[in-house]
C-alpha positions as CSV (number, residue, x, y, z in Angstrom):
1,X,92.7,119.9,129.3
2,X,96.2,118.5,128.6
3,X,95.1,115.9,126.3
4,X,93.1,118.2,124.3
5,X,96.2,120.3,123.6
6,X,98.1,117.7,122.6
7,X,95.2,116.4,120.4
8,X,94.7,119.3,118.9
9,X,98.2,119.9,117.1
10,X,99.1,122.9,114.6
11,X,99.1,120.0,111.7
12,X,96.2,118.4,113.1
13,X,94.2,121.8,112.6
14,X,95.8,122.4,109.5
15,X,94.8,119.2,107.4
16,X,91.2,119.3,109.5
17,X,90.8,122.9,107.8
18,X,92.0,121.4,104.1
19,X,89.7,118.8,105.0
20,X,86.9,121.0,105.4
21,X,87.8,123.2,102.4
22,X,87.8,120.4,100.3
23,X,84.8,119.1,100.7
24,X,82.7,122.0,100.7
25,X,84.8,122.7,97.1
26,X,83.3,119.7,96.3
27,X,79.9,119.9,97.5
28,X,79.7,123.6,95.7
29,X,80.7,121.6,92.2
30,X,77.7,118.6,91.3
31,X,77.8,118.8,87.6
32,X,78.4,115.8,85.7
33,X,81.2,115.5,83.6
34,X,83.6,113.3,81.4
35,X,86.2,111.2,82.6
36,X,88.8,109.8,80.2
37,X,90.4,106.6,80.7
38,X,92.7,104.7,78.8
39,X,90.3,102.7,76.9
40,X,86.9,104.3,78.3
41,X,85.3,107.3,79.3
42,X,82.7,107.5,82.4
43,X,80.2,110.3,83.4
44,X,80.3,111.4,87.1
45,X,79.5,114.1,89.0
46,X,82.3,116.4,89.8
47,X,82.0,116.3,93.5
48,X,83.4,112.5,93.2
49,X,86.3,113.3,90.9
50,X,87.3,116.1,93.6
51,X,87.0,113.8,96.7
52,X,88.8,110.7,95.0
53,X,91.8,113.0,94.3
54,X,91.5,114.6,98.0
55,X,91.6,111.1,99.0
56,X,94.0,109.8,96.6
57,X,96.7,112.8,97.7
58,X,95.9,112.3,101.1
59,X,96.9,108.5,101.3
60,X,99.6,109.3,99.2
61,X,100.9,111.8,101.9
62,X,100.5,109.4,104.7
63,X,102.3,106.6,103.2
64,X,105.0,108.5,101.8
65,X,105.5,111.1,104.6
66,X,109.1,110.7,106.3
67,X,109.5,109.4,109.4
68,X,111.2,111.2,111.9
């Protein structure tokens, strides 16, 4: 039981529940639509676009996070 509680931290639950919001944000939005690059433009659905940036802001986070 002690090793779940220590598992199971306040900013463990936290990013699990932002997690979870995301991707049902995601999954609620399958439309395709237009991507601009620099020098092209791509058609996706807008489930990927929001699960890159999740991604993309989440490994920003853990690589930038301070360490204390």
């Amino acid at each position: 039981m002690e090793r779940v509680k220590e598992f199971f931290t306040i900013k463990r639950i936290i990013m699990l529940i932002g997690i979870i919001l995301i991707i049902t944000f995601a999954f609620s939005n399958l439309e395709p639509v237009s991507v601009n690059f620099l020098v092209a433009e791509v058609k996706i659905p807008l489930f990927y676009e929001i699960v890159g940036v999740g991604a993309i802001g989440f490994l920003c986070g853990y690589f930038l996070k301070s360490k204390k």
